[in-house]
C-alpha positions in Angstrom: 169.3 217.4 219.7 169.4 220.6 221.7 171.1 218.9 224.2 175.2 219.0 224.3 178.0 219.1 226.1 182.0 219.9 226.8 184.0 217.3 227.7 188.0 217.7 228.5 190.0 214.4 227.6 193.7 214.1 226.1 193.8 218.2 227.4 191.3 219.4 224.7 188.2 220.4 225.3 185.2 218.9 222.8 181.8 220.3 222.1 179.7 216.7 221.6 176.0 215.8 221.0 174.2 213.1 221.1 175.6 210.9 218.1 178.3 212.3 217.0 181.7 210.9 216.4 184.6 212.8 217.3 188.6 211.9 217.6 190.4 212.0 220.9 193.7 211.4 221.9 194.5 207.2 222.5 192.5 206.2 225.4 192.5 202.6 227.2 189.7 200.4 225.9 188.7 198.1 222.5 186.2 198.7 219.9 182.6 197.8 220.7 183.6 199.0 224.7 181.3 202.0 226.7 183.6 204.4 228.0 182.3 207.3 230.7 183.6 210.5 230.4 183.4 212.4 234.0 185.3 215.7 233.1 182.4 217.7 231.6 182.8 221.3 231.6 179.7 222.2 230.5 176.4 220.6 230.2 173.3 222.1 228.1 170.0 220.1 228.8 166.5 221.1 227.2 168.1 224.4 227.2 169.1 224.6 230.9 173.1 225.2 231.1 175.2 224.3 234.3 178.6 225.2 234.3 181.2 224.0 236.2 183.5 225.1 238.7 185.8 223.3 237.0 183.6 220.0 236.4 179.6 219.7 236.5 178.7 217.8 239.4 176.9 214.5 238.8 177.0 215.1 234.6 178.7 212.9 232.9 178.9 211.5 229.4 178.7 207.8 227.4 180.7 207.3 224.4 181.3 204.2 222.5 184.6 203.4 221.5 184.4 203.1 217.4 187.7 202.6 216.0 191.6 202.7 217.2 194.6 203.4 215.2 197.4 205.6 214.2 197.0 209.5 212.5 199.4 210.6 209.0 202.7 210.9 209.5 204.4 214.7 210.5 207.6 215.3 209.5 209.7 216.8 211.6 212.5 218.2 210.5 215.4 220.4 211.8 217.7 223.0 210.2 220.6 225.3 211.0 222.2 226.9 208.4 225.5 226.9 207.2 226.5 224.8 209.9 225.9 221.0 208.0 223.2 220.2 211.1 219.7 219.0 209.4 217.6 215.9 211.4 214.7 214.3 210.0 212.4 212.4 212.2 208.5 211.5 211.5 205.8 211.0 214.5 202.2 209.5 214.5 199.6 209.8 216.6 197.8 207.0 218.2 193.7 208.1 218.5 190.8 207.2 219.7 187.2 207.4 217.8 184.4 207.7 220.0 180.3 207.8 219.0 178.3 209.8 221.5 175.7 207.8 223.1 174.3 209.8 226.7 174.6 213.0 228.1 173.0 213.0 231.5 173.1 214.2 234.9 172.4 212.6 238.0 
C-alpha cells in the first residue's frame, strides 16, 4: 500500500490508494461499471514519485463505480433586512462513489 496517487475529477483533486472508496462529483456510468481516470497529477509507485506537468504521462487510474445517488439537502437562504426580501431555496448534490482498483503507468 505504499503506492498512491492524485487524481483531478469534478475540479477537486483526490489523494487515492489502492482500495479505497472516495466520493466524486456525478459522473456518467452505472454501478458495477470500470471507469479510467486519465487526469492524474501525481503518481507514487514503490516509492518513485512522477509529477506532472500538469498530467503524468501514461499513469492512469481504475476505479469501480459503487453506488450513485443524491447528497443532504443545503439550504439556501437569502436575507436583506428591513426591506421584506427573504428566499428560501434547497439544492442536492448528485455523486458518484468510486472503489479504487489500479494505479499504474504505462
Amino acid at each position: 500500500m505504499n503506492s498512491f496517487a492524485i487524481v483531478e475529477t469534478g475540479g477537486k483533486q483526490y489523494r487515492v490508494h489502492e482500495g479505497d472508496t472516495i466520493r466524486v462529483e456525478s459522473l456518467d456510468g452505472d454501478e458495477g461499471d470500470t471507469i479510467d481516470l486519465e487526469s492524474v497529477k501525481l503518481i507514487s509507485l514503490d516509492g518513485e514519485t512522477s509529477v506532472g506537468t500538469p498530467n503524468v504521462e501514461g499513469a492512469k487510474v481504475q476505479a469501480e463505480v459503487v453506488n450513485k445517488g443524491k447528497g443532504k439537502k443545503i439550504v439556501v437562504f437569502k436575507y436583506k433586512a428591513k426591506t421584506r426580501y427573504r428566499r428560501k431555496n434547497g439544492h442536492r448534490q448528485n455523486f458518484t462513489d468510486l472503489r479504487i482498483t489500479d494505479i499504474s503507468v504505462s
